[in-house]
N, C-alpha and C positions, 0 to 999 in steps of 0.2 A: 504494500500500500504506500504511494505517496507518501513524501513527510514535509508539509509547509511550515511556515514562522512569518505571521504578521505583525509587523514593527511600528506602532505609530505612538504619534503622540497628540495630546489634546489640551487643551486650554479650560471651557467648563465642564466636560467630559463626555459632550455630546459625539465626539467620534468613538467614544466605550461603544455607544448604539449600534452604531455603524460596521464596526470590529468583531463586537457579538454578531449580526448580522451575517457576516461574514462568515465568519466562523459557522455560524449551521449551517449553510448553506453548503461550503466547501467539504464539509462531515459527511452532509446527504449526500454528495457526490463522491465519494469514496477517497476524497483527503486527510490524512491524517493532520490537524493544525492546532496549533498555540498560538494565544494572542497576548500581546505583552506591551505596557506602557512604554516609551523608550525609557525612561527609568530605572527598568527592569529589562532592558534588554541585552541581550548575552553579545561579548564584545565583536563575534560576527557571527556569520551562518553558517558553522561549519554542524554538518550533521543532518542539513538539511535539502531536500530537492529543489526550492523552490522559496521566495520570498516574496509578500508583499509588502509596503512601505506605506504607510498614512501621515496623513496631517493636516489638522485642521488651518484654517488661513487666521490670522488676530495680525490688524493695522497693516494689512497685505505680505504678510510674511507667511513663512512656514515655518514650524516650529523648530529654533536654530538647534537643539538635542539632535533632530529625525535630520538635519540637514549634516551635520557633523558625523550624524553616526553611517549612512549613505557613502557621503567623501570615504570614513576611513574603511567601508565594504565594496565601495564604485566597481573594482575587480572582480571580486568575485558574483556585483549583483549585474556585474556585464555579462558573466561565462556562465550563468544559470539563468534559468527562467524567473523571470522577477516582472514584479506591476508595482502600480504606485497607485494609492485614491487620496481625493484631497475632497473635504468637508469642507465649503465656505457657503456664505451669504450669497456671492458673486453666483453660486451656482443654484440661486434658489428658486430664478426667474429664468422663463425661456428669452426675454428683452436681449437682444443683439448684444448690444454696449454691458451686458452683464458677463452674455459667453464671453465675448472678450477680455474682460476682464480676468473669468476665470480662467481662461486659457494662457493669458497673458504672465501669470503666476507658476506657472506648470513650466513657461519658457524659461522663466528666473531660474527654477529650480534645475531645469538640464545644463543652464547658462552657467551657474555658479557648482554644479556637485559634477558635472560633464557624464552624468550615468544618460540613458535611453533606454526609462522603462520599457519593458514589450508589450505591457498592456496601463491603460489610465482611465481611471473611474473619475468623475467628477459627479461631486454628488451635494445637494442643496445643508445647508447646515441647520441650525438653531437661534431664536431666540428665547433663550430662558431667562427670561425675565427676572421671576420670580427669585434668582438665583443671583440674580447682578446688586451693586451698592447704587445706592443713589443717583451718584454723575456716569457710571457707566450706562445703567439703566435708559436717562434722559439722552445719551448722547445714541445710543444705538435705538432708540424710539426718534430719533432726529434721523436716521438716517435708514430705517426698515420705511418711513412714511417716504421719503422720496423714491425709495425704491418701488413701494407700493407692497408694503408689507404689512404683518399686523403690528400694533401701535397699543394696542390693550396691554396696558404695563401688570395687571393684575392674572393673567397668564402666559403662559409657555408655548411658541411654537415652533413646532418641528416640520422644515422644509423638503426630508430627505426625503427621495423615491423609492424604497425600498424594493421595489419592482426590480428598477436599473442596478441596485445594490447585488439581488439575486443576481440579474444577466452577464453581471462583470462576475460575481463568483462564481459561474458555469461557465464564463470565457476563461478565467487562472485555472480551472480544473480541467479543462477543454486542453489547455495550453501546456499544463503539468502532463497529462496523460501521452499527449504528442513527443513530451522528451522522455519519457520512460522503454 
């Protein structure tokens, strides 16, 4: 059986969802996988077939842990089958000027770690409200309204497609099964 290791990292911990997601899916498909904060991730992937890479986007960045830890695997996640999903706002809307966006951030990341994941998930993030301080709250309610997002500070919404989540876990399992 296959053996994966998903590597991400998250800000309020809406890409956990997403990673779990992940993770049953690639089970149902007969991958064996772990999923681990970068926190807690092992200094590379040795022992493994296959790796995916996460991160959620905060002030259009990637989380610099998942960018560092990448550079110092770039090798080995060049000569194995490797993907990458990135959780942002940018990806919450189908709005033109938002893919771009999101896509725009995906170029930073090849630009600056020089890796070319084989597969790329983009998938709609979070606002959890409920979970932010005060001025964070107000300022990402200032900025979900011009997007055309929800604005109700007294709940949490989740933008991801979990659909697309599935179709990208059946494409890495699709793509593991092809190198075995």
């Amino acid at each position: 059986m296959p053996r994966a290791l998903i590597v991400y990292g998250t800000g309020e911990g809406h890409s956990d969802d997403v990673a779990e997601a992940l993770v049953k899916h690639l089970r149902a498909a007969g991958v064996t996988v772990d999923a681990v904060r970068i926190q807690d991730a092992p200094p590379n992937a040795d022992g493994v077939d296959a790796v995916i890479v996460g991160s959620s986007i905060h002030v259009s960045k990637h989380d610099k842990h998942v960018v560092a830890w990448i550079e110092a695997n770039r090798q080995w996640l060049t000569e194995h089958p490797s993907a990458f999903f990135q959780v942002s706002l940018a990806s919450a809307t189908d709005a033109a000027e938002s893919q771009t966006k999101a896509g725009s951030y995906i170029d930073d990341l090849i630009t600056t770690t020089g890796w070319h994941p084989d597969l790329v998930g983009l998938f709609g993030g979070a606002l959890l409200y409920t979970r932010y301080g005060f001025a964070k709250r107000a300022l990402l309610k200032s900025i979900a309204k011009k997007s055309g997002l929800g604005s109700d500070t007294r709940r949490d919404y989740d933008y991801t497609d979990y659909e697309a989540v599935k179709h990208f876990a059946d494409d890495v399992a699709a793509m593991i099964a092809e190198q075995k």
